[in-house]
N, C-alpha and C positions, 0 to 999 in steps of 0.2 A: 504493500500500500504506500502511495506515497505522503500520505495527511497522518501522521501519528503526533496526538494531539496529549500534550502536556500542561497538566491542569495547576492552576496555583490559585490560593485565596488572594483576595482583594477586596480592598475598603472604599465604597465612592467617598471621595474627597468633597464635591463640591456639585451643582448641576447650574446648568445657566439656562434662561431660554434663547434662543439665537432669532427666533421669528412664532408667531402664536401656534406654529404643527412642528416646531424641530427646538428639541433639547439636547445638550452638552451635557456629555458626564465627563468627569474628568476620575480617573480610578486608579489606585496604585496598588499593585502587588503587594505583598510580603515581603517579597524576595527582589525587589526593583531595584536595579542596576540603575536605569538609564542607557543602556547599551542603544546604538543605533537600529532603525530595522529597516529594511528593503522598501521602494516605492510600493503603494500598492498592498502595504501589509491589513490584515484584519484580525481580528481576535473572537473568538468563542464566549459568548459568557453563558452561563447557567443559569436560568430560569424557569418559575411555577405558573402553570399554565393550568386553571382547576384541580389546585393538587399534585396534577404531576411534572417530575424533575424534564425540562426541555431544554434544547442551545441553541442561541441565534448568533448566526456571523453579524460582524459592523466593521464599518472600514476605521481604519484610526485615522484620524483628520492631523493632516501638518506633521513635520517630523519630531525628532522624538523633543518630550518635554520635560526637564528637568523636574515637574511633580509627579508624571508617571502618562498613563494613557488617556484621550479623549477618543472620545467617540459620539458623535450624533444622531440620534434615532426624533424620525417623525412619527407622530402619533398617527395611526392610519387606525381609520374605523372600520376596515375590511380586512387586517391582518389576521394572521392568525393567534392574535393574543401575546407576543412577543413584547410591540413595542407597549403595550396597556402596561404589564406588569414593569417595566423602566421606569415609564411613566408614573408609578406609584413610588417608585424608591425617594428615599431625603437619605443628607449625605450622614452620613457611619454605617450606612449599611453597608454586612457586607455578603459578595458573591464571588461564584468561583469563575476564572477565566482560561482561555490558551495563552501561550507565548504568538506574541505575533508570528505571522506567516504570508507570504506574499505569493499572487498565483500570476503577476503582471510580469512580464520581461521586457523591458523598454532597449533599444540596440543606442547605448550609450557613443556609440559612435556618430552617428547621422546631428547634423547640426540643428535640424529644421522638424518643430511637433508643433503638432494640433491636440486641444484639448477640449475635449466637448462632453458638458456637464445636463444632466436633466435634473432638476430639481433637486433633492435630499444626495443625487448621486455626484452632490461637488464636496463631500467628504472624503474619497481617495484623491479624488484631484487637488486640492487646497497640497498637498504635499509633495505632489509632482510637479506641480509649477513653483513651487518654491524651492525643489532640489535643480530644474533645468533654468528658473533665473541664477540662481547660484555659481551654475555651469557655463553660464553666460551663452545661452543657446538662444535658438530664436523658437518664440513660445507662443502662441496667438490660443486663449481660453474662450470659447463659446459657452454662454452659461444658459439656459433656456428655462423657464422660471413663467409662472401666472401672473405673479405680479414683482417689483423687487422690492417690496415687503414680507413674498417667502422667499428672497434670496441669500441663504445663510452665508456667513463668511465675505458678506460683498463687501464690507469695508473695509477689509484685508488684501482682500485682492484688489482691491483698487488702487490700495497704496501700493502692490507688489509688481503690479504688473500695467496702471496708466492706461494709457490706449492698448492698449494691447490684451483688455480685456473685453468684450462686446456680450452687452446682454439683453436677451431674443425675450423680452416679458410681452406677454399675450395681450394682457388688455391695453399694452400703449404699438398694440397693431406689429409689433417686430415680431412674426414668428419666425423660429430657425429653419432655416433652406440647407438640409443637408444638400444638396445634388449640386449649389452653388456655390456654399461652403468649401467641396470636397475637388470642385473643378477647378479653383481659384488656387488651391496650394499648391506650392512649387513640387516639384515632381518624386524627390524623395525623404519627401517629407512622413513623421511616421505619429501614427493619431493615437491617439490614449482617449476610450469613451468610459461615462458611469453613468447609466440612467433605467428606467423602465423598459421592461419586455417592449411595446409599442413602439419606442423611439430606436432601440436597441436594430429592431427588425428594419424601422426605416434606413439607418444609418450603414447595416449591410448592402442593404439594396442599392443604395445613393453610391458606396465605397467601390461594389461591383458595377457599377454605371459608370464611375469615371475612370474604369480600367485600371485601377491602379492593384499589388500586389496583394493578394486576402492576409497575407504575414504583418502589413503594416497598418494592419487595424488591429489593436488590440483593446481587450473589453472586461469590465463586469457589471455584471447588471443586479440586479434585488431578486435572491430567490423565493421573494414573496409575491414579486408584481407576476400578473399576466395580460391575457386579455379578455378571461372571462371573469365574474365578482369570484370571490370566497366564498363556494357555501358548501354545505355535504354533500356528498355524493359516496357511488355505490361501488363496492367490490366485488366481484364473484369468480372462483376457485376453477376455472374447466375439471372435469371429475369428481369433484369433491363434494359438491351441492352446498359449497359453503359460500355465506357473501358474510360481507362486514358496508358498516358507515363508517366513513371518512367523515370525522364530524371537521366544520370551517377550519378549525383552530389546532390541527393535527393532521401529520404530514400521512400519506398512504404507505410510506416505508416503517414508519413508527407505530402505526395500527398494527401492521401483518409482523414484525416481529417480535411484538408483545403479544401475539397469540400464538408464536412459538414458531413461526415461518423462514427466521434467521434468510433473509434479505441480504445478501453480500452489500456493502458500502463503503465510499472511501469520503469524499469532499462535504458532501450532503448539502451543496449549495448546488449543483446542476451543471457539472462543470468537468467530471469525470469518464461518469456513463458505467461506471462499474453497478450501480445499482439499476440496471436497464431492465425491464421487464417483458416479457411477450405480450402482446394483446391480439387477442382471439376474437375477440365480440365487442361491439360497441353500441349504444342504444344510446347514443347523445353527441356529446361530443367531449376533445379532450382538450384541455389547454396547458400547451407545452411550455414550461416555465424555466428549462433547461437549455445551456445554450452549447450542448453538448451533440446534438443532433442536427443535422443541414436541415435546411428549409423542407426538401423532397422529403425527405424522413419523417417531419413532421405532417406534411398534409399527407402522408400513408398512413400514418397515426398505428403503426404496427409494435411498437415499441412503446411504454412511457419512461422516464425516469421519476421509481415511486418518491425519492430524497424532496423533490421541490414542485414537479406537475398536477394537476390537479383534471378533474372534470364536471362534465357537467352531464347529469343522469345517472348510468351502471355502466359499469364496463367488466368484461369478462378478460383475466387474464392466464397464462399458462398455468399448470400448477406447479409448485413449488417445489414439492415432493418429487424427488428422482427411484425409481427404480432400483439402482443402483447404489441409493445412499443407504448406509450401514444403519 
């Protein structure tokens, strides 16, 4: 596996609101070094989700800080309960975390990046543009936002990066033009995205439209968002005569092997595919929340990944049970 996740206590320090749906924890280990981490690092933390013990990834915002880790979570009324229970924390609480880990590879060679931010996804960015001003590269951040009163960190980046930062807010009519965006940058230049499933999908399609290499798009996105709401939906076992609900606020990987189905997993953010499922039967529809599968793969809908995708109806998949297994 490549995600072997090391777990340490931590005490929130502090929490701030950045804008009325996005709040700052700021949280220090036990064990905090202060050691540097990789662009693009995120952390684990452990949370109660009706009782029971869950983990949500979040990106850490900015590099490292001499009080310990931040991290920004928007309250979203359609999650699965993740950002709620943050959302309840004041500071001396405490939880348990990962050591950061980073799944981004930027080619620190190339002179010329693009940054383009959707919303709450200018949390990994806030760090990369401050290690490529650093580097003294040439950085141009698109920040895409409803209004820029939810645009967290923008008075940060404003002082960080001047003109050089542009922001696409909806109700003053500037929405973001990937396709124009992506035609406009000089030729080997290499883009850093973080936003929702929706924009995620547009910014492929835009990236493969102006020809340029699939290697110099590099991405993460929220293994919460999709494009269908959050709500339950159905599982059923081929042979077995067995279904399960997937209730909103509980992943389909975590349902099936807490009923003893031992689901192989590595990342559990959608990003591996080691948790890949067969799908047999479908009575609705699925929505792919994994960005582990091509586009083709997903409207064949043959496959889910249960760690982060979701649907809408029942869906029938392989069963579980081998023949073969002892």
């Amino acid at each position: 596996m490549r995600f072997i996740d090391t777990w340490t206590s931590a005490t929130l320090l502090a929490v701030r609101d950045l804008t009325p749906g996005i709040r700052e924890f700021l949280l220090r280990p036990d064990d905090f070094t202060g050691a540097p981490y990789p662009v693009g690092s995120h952390i684990d933390v452990g949370v109660t989700i009706d009782g029971q013990p869950q983990s949500r990834s979040y990106s850490l915002v900015g590099e490292i800080d001499p009080q310990g880790f931040r991290i920004a979570v928007r309250h979203a009324a359609d999650s699965r309960g993740g950002s709620r229970y943050m959302w309840s924390l004041v500071p001396g609480a405490r939880l348990n975390i990962t050591q950061p880990a980073s799944l981004v590879q930027l080619d620190w060679t190339r002179r010329q990046f693009c940054l383009v931010a959707g919303g709450v996804g200018i949390t990994p960015i806030v760090g990369a543009a401050e290690v490529l001003v650093r580097r003294d590269a040439g950085v141009t951040l698109h920040y895409a936002v409803r209004s820029r009163g939810d645009a967290a960190y923008l008075d940060t980046l404003e002082r960080l990066l001047g003109d050089r930062l542009i922001v696409h807010a909806g109700d003053e009519g500037r929405r973001l033009d990937l396709d124009n965006v992506f035609a406009s940058l000089p030729q080997d230049t290499m883009t850093l995205f973080c936003g929702p499933m929706r924009m995620l999908d547009a910014a492929r399609r835009a990236w493969e439209a102006s020809g340029r290499p699939p290697t110099d798009l590099r991405y993460e996105t929220f293994g919460s968002s999709g494009l269908l709401p959050t709500e339950a939906f159905r599982v059923r076992l081929r042979g077995e005569g067995t279904e399960f609900v997937i209730p909103r606020d509980r992943s389909m990987l975590d349902v099936l092997n807490e009923a003893g189905h031992e689901v192989m997993s590595d990342c559990r953010r959608g990003e591996c595919g080691v948790c890949a499922i067969d799908v047999v039967d479908l009575d609705g529809e699925i929505d792919h929340r994994d960005v582990f599968f091509s586009d083709h793969q997903k409207q064949a809908s043959r496959k889910i990944c249960a760690c982060v995708s979701r649907a809408r109806g029942t869906i029938t998949v392989d069963t579980l049970h081998r023949a073969d297994a002892p």
